[in-house]
C-alpha positions as CSV (number, residue, x, y, z in Angstrom):
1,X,0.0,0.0,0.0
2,X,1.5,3.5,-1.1
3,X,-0.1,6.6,0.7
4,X,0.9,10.0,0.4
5,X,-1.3,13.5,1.9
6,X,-0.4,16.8,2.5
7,X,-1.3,19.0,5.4
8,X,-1.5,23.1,6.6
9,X,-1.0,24.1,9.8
10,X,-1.8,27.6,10.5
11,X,-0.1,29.4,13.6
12,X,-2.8,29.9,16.2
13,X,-3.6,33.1,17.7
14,X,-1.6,32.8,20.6
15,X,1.5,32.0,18.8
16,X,0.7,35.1,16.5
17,X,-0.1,37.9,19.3
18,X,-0.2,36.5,22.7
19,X,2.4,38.0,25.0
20,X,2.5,36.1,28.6
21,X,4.8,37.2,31.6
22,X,4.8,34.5,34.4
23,X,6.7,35.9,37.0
24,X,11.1,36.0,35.2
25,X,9.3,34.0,32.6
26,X,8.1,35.7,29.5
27,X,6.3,34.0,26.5
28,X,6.8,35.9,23.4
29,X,4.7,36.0,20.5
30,X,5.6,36.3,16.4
31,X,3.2,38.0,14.2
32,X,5.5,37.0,10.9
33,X,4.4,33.2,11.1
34,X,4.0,31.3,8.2
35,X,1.5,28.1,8.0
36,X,3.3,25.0,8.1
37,X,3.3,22.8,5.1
38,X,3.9,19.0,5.3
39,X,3.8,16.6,2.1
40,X,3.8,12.5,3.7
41,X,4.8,9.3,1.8
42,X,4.5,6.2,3.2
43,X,5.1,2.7,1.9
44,X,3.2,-0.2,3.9
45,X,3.6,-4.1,3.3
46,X,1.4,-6.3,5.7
47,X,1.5,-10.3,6.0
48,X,-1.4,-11.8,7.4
49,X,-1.7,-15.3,8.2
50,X,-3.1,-17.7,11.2
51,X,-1.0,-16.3,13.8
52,X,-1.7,-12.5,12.8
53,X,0.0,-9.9,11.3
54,X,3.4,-8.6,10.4
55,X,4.0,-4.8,8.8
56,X,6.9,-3.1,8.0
57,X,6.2,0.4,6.6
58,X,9.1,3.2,5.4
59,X,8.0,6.5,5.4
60,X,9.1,10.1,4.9
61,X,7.8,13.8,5.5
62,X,8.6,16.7,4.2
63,X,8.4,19.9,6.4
64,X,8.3,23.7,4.9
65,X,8.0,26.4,7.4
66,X,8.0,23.8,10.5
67,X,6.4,25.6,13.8
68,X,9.5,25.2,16.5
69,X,8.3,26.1,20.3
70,X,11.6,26.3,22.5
71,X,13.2,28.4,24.8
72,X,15.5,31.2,23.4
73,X,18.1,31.7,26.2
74,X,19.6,34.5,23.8
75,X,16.8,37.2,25.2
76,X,16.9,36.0,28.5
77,X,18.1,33.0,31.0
78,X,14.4,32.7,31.5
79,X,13.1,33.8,28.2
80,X,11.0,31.7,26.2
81,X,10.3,32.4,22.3
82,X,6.6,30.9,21.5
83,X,7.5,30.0,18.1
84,X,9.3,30.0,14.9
85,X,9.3,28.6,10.8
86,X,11.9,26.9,10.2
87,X,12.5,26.8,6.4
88,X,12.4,22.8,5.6
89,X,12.5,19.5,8.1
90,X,12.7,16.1,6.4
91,X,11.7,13.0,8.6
92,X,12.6,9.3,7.4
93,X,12.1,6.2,9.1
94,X,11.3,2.5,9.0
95,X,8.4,0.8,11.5
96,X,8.1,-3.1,11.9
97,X,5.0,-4.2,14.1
98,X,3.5,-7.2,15.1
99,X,-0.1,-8.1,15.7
100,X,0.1,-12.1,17.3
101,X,-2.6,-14.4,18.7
102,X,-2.6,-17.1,20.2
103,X,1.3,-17.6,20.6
104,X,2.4,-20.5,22.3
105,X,-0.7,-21.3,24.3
106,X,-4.4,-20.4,23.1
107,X,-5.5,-16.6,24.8
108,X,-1.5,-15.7,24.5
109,X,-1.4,-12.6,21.9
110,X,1.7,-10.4,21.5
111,X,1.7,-6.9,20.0
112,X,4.3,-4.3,19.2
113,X,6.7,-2.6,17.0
114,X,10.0,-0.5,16.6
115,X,10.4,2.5,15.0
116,X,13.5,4.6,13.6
117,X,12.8,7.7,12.6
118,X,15.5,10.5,11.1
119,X,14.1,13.9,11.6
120,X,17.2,16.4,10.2
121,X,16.5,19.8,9.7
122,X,17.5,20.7,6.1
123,X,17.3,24.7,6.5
124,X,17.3,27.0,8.9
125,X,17.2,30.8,8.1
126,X,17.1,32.0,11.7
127,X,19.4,30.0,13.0
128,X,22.0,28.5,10.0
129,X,23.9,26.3,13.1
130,X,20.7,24.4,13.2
131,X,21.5,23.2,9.8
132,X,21.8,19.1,9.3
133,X,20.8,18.8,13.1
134,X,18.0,16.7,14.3
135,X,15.3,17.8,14.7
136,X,14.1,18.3,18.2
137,X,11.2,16.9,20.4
138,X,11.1,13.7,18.2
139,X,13.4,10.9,19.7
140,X,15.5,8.8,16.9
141,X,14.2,5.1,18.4
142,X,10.7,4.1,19.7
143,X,9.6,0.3,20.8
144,X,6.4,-0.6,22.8
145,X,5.4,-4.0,23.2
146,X,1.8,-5.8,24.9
147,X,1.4,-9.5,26.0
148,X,-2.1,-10.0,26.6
149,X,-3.4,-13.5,28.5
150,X,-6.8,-14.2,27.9
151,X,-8.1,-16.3,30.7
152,X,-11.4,-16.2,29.2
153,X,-14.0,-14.4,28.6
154,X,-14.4,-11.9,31.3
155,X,-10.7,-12.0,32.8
156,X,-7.2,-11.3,30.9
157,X,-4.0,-10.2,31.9
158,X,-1.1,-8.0,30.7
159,X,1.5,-6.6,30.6
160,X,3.0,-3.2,28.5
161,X,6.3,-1.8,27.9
162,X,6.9,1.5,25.9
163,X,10.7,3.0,25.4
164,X,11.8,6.0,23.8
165,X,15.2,7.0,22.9
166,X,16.0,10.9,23.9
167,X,15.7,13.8,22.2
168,X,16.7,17.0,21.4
169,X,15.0,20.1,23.0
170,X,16.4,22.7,21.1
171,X,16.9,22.8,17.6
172,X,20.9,23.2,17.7
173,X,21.0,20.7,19.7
């Protein structure tokens, strides 16, 4: 399966004219926002047989005029810059789930995946040092994984793990 959209996200109003001091703190606002716009491809191949399912899917996005929230310690120590564009952000990765029942022993199912995902930002106007950095608030490795015991009917049991890599608050890293 091959799907591909494209998305517009406008700044909101807050992010446009809202100016917040909290005590040292203040939240700045930027009336020269752009919308976002996001092109995303994604390539899917499933496997289903008696057991379940297996997917591996590569994707990719394409970012113009990304919306960055972070702190801009430039200003201030405890200044924080609502938001900014950056010029282009390209995000690439690769996700493998599972979907299994009855593994093992009937009412054993097992679910999860791993996912890799490159988010690099291409071009940065504001700030050029950004350039070919990742970027941030989306970790490079995610995994989560569920066994589920069915007991029957009206009991089951299980049991979750979720793990994700760090990331990047800033955009220089």
């Amino acid at each position: 399966r091959f799907s591909f959209g494209r998305a517009v996200r406008y700044p909101t109003v807050a992010e446009l004219f809202q100016k917040v001091t909290n005590g040292t703190n203040l939240i700045a606002s930027n009336p020269n926002l752009l919308p976002e716009d996001v092109w995303a491809y994604e390539w899917t191949n499933e496997v289903k047989g008696k057991l379940g399912s297996l997917r591996v899917s590569l994707f990719q996005e394409n970012r113009k005029n990304a919306l960055v929230s972070q702190k801009d310690t430039l200003v201030s120590a405890t200044a924080s810059s609502v938001t900014e564009n950056v010029a282009s952000v390209r995000f690439r990765g690769v996700e493998a789930a599972a979907d299994l029942h009855d593994v093992l022993i009937k009412g054993f199912d097992l679910r999860g995946s791993l996912t890799y995902v490159d988010g690099v930002v291409r071009s940065d106007i504001q700030q050029p040092a950004a350039n070919g950095k990742q970027f941030p608030g989306v970790p490079p490795w995610r995994a989560r994984a569920v066994a589920v015991y069915h007991q029957n009917d009206k009991l089951s049991y299980s049991l979750g793990y979720r793990h994700s890599s760090g990331a990047y608050s800033t955009l220089t890293n």
